[in-house]
OpenMM code with the backbone's topology and positions (N, CA, C; nanometers):
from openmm import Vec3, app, unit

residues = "UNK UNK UNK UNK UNK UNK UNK UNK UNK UNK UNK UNK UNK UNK UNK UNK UNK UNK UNK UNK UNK UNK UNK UNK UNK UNK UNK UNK UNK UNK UNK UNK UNK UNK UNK UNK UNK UNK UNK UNK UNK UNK UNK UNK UNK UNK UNK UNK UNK UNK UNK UNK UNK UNK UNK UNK UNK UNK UNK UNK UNK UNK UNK UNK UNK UNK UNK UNK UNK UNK UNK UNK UNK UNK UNK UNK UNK UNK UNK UNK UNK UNK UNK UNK UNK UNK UNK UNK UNK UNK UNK UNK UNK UNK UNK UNK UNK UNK UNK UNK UNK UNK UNK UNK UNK UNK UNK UNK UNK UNK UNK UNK UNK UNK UNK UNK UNK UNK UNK UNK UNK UNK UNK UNK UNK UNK UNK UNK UNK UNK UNK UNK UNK UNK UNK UNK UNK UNK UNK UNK UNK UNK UNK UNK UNK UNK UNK UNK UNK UNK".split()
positions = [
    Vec3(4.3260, 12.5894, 2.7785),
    Vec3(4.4325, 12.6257, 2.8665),
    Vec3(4.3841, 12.6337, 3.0104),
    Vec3(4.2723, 12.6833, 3.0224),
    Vec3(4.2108, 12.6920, 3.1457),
    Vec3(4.2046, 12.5818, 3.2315),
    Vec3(4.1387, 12.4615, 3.1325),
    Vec3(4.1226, 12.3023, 3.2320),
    Vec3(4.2583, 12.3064, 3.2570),
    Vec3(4.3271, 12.2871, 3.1913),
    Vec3(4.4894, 12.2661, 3.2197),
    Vec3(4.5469, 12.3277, 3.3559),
    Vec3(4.5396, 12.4114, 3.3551),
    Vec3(4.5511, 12.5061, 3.4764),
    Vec3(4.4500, 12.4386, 3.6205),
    Vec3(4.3270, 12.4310, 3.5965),
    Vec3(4.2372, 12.3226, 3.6867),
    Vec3(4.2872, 12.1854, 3.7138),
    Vec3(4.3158, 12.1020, 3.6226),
    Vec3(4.4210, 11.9872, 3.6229),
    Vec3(4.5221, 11.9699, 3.6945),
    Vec3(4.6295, 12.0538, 3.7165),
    Vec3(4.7487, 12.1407, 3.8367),
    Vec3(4.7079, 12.1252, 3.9035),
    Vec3(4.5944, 12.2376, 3.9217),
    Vec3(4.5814, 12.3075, 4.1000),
    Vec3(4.5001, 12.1758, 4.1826),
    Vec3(4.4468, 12.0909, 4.1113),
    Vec3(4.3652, 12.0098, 4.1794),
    Vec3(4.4537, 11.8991, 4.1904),
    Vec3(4.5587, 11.8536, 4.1104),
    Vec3(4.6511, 11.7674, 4.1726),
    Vec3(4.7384, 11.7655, 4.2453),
    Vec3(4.7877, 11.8969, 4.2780),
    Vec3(4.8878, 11.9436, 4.3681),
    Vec3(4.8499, 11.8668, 4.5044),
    Vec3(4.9464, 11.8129, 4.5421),
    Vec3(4.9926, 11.7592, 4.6856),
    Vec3(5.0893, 11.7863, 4.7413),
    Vec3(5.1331, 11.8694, 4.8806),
    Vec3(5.2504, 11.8709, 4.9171),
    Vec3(5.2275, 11.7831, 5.0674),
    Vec3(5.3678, 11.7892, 5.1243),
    Vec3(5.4431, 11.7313, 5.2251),
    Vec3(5.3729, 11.8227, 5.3355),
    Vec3(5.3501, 11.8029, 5.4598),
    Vec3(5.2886, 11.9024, 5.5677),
    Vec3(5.4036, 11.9924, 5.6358),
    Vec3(5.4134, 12.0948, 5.6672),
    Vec3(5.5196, 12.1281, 5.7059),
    Vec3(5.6050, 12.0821, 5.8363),
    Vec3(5.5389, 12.0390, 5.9285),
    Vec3(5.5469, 11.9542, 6.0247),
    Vec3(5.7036, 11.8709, 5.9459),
    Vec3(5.6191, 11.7815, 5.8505),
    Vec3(5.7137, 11.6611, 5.8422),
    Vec3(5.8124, 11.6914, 5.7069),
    Vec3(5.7859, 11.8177, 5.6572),
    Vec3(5.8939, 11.8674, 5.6322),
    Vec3(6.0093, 11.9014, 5.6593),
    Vec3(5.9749, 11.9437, 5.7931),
    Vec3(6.0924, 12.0116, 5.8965),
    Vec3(6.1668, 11.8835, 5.9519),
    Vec3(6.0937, 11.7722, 5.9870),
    Vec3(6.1330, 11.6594, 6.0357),
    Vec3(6.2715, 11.5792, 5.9544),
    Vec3(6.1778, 11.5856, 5.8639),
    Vec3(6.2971, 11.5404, 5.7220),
    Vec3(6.4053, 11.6360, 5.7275),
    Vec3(6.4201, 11.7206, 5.6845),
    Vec3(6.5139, 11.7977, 5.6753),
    Vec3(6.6247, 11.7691, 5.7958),
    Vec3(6.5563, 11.7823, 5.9772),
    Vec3(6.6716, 11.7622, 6.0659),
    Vec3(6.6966, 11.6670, 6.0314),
    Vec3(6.6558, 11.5449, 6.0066),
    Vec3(6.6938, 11.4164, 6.0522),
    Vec3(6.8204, 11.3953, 5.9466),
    Vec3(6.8183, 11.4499, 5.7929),
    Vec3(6.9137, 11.5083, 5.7210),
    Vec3(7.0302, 11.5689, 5.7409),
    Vec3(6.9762, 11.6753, 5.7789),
    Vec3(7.1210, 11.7304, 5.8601),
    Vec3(7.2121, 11.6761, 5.9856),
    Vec3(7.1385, 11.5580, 6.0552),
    Vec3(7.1630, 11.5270, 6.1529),
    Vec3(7.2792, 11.4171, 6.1008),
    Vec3(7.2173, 11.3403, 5.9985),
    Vec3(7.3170, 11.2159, 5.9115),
    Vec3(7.4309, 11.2595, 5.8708),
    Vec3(7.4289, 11.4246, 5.7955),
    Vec3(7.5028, 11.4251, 5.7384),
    Vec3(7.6135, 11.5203, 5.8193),
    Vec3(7.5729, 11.5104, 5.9391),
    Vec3(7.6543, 11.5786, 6.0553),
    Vec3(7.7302, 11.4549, 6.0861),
    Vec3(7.6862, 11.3312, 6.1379),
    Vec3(7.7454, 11.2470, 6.1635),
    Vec3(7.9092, 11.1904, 6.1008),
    Vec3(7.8236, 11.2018, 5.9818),
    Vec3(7.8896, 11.1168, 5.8278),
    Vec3(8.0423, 11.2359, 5.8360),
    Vec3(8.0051, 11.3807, 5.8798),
    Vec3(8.1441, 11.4400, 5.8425),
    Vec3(8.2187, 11.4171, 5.9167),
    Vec3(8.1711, 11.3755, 6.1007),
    Vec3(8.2886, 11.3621, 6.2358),
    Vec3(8.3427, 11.2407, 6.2005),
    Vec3(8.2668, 11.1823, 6.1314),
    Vec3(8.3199, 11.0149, 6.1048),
    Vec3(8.4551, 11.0483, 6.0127),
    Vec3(8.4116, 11.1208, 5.9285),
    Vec3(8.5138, 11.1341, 5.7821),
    Vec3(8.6430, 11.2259, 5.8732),
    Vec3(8.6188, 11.3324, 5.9461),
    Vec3(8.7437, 11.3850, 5.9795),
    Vec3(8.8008, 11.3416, 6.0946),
    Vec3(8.7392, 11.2888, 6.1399),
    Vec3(8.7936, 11.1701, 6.2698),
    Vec3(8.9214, 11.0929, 6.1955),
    Vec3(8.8605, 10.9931, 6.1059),
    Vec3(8.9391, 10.9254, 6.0136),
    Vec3(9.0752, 11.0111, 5.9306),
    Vec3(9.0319, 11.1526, 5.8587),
    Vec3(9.1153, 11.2093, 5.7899),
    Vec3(9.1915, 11.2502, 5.8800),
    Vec3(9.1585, 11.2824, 6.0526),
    Vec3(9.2695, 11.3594, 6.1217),
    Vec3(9.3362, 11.2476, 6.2560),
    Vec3(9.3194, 11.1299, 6.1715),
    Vec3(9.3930, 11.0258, 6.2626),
    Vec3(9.3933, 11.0227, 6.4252),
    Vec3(9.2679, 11.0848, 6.4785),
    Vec3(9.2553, 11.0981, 6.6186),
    Vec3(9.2984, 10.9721, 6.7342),
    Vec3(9.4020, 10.9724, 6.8321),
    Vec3(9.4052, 10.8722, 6.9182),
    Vec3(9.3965, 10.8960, 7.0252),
    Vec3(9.3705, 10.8317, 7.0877),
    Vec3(9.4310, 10.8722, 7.2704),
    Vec3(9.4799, 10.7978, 7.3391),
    Vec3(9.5492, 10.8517, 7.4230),
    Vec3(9.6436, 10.8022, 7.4912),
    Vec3(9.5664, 10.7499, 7.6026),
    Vec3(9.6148, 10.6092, 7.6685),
    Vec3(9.5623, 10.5183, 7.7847),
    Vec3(9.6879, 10.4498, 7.8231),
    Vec3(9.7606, 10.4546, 7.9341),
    Vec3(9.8359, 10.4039, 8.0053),
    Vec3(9.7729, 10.3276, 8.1217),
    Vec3(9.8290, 10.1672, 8.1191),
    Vec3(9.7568, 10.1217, 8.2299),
    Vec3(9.8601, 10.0530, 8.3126),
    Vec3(9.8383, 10.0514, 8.4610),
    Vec3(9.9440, 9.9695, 8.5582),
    Vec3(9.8883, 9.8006, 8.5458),
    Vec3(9.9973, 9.7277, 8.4683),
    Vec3(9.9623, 9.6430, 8.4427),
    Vec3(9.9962, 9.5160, 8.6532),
    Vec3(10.1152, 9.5998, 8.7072),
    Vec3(10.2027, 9.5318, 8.8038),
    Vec3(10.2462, 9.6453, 8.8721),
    Vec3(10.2704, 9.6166, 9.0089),
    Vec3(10.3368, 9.7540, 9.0579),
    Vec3(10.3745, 9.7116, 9.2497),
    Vec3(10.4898, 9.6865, 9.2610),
    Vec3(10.5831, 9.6283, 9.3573),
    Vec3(10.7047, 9.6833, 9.3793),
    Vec3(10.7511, 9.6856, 9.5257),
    Vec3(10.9142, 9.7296, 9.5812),
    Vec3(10.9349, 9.6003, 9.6573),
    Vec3(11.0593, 9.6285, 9.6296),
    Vec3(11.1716, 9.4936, 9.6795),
    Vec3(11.2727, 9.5681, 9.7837),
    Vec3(11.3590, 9.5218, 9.8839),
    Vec3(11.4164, 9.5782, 9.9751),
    Vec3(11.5473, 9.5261, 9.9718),
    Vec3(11.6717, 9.5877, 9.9910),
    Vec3(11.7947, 9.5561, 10.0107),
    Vec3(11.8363, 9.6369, 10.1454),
    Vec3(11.9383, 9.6214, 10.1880),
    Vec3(12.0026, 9.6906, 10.2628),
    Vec3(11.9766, 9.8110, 10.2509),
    Vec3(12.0508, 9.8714, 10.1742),
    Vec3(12.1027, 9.9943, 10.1360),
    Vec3(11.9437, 10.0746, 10.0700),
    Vec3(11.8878, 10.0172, 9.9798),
    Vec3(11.7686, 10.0796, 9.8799),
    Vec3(11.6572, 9.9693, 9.9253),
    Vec3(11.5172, 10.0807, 9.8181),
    Vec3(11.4294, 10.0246, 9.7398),
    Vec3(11.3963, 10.0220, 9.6445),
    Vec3(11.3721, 9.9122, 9.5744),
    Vec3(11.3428, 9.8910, 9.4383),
    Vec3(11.1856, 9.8951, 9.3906),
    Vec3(11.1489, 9.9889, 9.3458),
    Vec3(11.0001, 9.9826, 9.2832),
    Vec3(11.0035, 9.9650, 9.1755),
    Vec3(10.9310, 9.8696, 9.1249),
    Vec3(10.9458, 9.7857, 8.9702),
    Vec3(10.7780, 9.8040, 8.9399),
    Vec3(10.7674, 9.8530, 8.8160),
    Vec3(10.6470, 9.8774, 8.7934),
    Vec3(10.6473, 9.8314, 8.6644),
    Vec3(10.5146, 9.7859, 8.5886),
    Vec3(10.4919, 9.7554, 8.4599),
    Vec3(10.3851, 9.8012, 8.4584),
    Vec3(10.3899, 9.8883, 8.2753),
    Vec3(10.2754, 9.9659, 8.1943),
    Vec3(10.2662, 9.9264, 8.1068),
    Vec3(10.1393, 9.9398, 8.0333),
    Vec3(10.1160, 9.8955, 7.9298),
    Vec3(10.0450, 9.9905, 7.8578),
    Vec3(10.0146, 10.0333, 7.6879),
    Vec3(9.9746, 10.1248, 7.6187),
    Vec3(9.8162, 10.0712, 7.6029),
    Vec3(9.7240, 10.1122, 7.6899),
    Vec3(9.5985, 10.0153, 7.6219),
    Vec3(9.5356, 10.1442, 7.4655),
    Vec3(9.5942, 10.2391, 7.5004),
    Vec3(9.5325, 10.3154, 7.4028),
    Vec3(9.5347, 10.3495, 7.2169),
    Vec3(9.5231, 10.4086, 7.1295),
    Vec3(9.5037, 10.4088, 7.0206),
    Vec3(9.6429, 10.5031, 6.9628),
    Vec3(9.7535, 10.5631, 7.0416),
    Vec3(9.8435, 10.5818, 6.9958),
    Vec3(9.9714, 10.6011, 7.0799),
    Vec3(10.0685, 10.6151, 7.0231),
    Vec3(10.2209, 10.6332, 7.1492),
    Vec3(10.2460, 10.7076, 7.2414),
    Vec3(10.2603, 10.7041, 7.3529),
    Vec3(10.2847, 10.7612, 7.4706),
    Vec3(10.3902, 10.7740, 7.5100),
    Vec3(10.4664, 10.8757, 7.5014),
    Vec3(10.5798, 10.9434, 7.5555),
    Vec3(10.5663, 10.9761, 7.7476),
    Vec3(10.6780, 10.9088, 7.7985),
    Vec3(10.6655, 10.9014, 8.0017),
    Vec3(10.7916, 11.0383, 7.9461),
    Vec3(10.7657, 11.1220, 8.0070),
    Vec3(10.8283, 11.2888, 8.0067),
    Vec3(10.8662, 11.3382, 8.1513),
    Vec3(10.8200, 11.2485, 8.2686),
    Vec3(10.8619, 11.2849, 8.4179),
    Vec3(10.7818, 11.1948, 8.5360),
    Vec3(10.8387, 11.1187, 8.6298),
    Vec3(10.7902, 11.0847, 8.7279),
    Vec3(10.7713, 11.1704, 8.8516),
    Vec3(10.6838, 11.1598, 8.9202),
    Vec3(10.6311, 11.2233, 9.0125),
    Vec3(10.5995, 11.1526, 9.1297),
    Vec3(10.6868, 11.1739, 9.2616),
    Vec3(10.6936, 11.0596, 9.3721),
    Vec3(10.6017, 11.1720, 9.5233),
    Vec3(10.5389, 11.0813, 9.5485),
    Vec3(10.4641, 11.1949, 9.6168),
    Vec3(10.4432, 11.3373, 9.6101),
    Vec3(10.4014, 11.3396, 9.4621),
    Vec3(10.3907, 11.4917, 9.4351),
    Vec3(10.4934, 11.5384, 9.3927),
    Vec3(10.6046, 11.5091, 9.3771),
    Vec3(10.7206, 11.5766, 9.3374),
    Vec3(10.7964, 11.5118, 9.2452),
    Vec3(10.8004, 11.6203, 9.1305),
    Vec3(10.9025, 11.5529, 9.0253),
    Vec3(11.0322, 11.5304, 9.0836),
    Vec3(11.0658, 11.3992, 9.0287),
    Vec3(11.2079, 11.3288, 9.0711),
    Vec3(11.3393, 11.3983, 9.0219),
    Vec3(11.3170, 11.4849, 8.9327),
    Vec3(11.4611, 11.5700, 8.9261),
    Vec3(11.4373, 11.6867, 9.0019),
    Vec3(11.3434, 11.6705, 9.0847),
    Vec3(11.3212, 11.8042, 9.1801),
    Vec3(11.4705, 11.8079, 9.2886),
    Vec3(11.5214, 11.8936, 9.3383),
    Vec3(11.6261, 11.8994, 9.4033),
    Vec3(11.6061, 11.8626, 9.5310),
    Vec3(11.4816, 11.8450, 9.5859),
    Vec3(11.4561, 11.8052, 9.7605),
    Vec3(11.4654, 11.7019, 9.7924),
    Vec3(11.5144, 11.5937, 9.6578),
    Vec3(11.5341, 11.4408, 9.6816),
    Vec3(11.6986, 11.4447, 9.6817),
    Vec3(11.7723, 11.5130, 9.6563),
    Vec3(11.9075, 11.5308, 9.6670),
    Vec3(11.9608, 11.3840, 9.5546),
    Vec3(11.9207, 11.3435, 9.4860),
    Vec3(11.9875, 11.3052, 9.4219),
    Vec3(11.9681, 11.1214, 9.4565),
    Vec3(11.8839, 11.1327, 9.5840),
    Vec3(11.8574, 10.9971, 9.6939),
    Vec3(11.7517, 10.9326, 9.5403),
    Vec3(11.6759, 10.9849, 9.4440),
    Vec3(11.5818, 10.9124, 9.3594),
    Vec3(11.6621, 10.8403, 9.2407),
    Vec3(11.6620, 10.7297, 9.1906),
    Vec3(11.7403, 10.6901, 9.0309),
    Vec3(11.5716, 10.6609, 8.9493),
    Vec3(11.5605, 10.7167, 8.9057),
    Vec3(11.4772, 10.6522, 8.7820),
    Vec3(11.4610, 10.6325, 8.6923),
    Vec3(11.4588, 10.5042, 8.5887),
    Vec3(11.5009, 10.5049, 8.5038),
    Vec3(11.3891, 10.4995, 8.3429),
    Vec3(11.2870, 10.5869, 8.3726),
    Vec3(11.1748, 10.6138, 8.2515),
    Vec3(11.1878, 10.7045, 8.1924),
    Vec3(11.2563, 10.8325, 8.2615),
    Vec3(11.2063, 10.9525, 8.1640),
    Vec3(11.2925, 10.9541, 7.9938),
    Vec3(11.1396, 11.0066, 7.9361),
    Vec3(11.2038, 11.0507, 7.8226),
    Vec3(11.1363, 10.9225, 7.7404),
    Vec3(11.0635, 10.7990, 7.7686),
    Vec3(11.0214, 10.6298, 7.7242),
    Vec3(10.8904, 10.6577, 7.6648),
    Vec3(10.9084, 10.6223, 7.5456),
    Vec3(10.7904, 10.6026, 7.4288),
    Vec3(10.7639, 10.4369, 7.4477),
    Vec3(10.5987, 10.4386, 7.5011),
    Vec3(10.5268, 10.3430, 7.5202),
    Vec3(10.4683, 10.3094, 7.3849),
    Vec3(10.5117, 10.2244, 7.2905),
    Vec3(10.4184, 10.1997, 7.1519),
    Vec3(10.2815, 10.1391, 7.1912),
    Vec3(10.2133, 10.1479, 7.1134),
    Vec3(10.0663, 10.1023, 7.0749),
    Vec3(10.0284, 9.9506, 7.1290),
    Vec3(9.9813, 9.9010, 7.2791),
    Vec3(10.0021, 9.7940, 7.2770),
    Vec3(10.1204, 9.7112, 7.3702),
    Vec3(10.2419, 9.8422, 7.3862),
    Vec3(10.3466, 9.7341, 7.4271),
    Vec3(10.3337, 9.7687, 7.5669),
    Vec3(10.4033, 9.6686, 7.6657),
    Vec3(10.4387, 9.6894, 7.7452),
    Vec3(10.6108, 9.7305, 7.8259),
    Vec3(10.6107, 9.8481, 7.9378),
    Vec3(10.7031, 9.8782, 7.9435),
    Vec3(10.7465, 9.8641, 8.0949),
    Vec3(10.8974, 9.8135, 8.1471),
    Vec3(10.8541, 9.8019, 8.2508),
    Vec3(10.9894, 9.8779, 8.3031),
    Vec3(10.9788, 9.9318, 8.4486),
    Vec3(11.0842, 10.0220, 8.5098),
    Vec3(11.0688, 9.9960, 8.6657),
    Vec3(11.1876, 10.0975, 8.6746),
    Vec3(11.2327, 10.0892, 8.8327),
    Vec3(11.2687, 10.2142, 8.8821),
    Vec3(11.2286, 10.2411, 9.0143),
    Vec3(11.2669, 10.4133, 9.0845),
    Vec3(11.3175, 10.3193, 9.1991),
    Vec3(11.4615, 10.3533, 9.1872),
    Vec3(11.5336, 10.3158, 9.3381),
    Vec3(11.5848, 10.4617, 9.4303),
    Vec3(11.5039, 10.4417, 9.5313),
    Vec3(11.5340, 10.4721, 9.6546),
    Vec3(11.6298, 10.4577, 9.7616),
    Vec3(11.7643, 10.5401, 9.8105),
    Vec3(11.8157, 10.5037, 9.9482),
    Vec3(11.7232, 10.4734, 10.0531),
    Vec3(11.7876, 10.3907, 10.1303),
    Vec3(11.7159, 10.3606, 10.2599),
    Vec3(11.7119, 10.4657, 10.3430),
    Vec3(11.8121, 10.5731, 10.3589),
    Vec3(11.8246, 10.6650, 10.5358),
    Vec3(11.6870, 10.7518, 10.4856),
    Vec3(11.6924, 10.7660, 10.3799),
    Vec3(11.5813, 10.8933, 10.3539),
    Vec3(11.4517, 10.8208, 10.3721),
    Vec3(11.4513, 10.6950, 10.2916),
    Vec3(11.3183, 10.6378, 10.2749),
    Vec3(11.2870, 10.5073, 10.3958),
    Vec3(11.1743, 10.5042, 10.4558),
    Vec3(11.1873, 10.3632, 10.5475),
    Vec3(11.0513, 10.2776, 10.5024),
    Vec3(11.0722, 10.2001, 10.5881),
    Vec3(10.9538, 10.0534, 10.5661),
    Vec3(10.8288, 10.0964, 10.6254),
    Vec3(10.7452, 10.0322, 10.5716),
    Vec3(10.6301, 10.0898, 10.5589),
    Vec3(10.5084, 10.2152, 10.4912),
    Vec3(10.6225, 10.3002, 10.4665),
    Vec3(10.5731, 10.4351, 10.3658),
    Vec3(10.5029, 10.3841, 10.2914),
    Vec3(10.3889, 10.4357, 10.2784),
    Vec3(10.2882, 10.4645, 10.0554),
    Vec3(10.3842, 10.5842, 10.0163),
    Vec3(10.4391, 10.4985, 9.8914),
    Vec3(10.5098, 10.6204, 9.7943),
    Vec3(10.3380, 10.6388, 9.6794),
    Vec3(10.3451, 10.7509, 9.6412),
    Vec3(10.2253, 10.7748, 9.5531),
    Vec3(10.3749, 10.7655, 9.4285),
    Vec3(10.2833, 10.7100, 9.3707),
    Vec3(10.4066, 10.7912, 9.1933),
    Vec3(10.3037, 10.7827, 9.0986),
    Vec3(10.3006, 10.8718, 9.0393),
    Vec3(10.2578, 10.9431, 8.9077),
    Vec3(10.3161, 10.9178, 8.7967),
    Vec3(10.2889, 10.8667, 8.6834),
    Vec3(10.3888, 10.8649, 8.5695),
    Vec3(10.3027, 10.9956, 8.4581),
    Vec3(10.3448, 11.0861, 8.4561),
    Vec3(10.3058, 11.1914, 8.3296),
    Vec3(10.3875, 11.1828, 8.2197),
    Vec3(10.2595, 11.2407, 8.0646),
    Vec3(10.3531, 11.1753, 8.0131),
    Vec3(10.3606, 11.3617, 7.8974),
    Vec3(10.3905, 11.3323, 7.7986),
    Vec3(10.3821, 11.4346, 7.6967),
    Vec3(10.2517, 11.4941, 7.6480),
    Vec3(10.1817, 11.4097, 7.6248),
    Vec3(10.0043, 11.4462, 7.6273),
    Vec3(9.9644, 11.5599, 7.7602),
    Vec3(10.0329, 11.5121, 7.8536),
    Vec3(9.9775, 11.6118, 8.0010),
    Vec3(9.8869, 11.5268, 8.0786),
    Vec3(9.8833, 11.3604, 8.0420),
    Vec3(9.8057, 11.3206, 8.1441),
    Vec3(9.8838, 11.2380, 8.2773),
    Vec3(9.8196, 11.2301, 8.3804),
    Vec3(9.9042, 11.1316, 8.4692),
    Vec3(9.8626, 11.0118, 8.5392),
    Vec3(9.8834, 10.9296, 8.5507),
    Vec3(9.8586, 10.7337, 8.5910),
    Vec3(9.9296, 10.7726, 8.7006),
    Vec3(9.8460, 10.7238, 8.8148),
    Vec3(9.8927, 10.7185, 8.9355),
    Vec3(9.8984, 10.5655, 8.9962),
    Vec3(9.9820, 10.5630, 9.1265),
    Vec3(9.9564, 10.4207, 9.1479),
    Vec3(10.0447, 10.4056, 9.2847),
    Vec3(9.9811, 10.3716, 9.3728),
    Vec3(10.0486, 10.3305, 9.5171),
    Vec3(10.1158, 10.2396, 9.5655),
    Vec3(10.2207, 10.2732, 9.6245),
    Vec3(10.3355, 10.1599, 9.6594),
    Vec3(10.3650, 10.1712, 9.7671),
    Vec3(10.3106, 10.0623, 9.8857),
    Vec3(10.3902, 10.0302, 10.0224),
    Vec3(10.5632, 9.9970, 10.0134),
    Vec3(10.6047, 10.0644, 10.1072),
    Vec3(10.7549, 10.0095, 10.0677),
    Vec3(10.7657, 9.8981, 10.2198),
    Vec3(10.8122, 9.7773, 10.1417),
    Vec3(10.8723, 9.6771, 10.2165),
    Vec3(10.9351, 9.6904, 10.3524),
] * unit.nanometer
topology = app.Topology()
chain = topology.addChain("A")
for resn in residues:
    res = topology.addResidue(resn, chain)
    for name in ("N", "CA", "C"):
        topology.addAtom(name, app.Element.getBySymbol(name[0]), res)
């Protein structure tokens, strides 16, 4: 029984602790990965990317026409929830009613493109102005984009 016992102790080999520890993170590190991957996937994560594909005003008498086109470059639908014309939402009351726009409330699908118009009276608005406009959407983000008016 004794050799037996000598036999053991003299074959015993372990791992150094060093590269024990090594193993182990590099373990936990995989299998950290492997779960963001899995609940990424299980919790259908997208984000939203709105891009100005075009963005132009046209002039009449009376108005201006800003015609803009967006497009969804991102991984899920985007709801436009309010325009914002130099800082100010367009159902704000200090535009008196002088803004028409016709986005709010427009689900951008995956991919598509969408295209609109904010018409302006002339007495309020003149030639030459940068209108800033903002398109925000339901997410809370906002795409900005500058427009000389004609």
């Amino acid at each position: 029984m004794n050799s037996l016992k000598r036999l053991f102790s003299r074959s015993k080999k372990a791992v150094s602790p060093v590269i024990a520890t090594i193993i182990i993170v590099a373990i936990a590190i995989v299998m950290s990965i492997a779960v963001a991957y899995w609940l990424m996937g299980f919790l259908s994560i997208g984000t939203e990317k709105l891009q100005f594909v075009s963005g132009y005003a046209t002039s009449t008498d009376t108005e201006f026409t800003m015609n803009l086109q967006i497009k969804n470059m991102g991984s899920k639908d985007s709801t436009i929830d309010m325009v914002f014309l130099n800082g100010k939402p367009t159902t704000d009351s200090s535009y008196d009613g002088n803004v028409l726009v016709v986005w709010n409330s427009t689900v951008v699908k995956i991919g598509d493109t969408v295209v609109g118009t904010i018409t302006l009276d002339k007495p309020e608005w003149s030639p030459g102005i940068s209108v800033d406009v903002n398109i925000h959407t339901v997410a809370g983000y906002q795409y900005p984009k500058t427009i000389v008016l004609p």
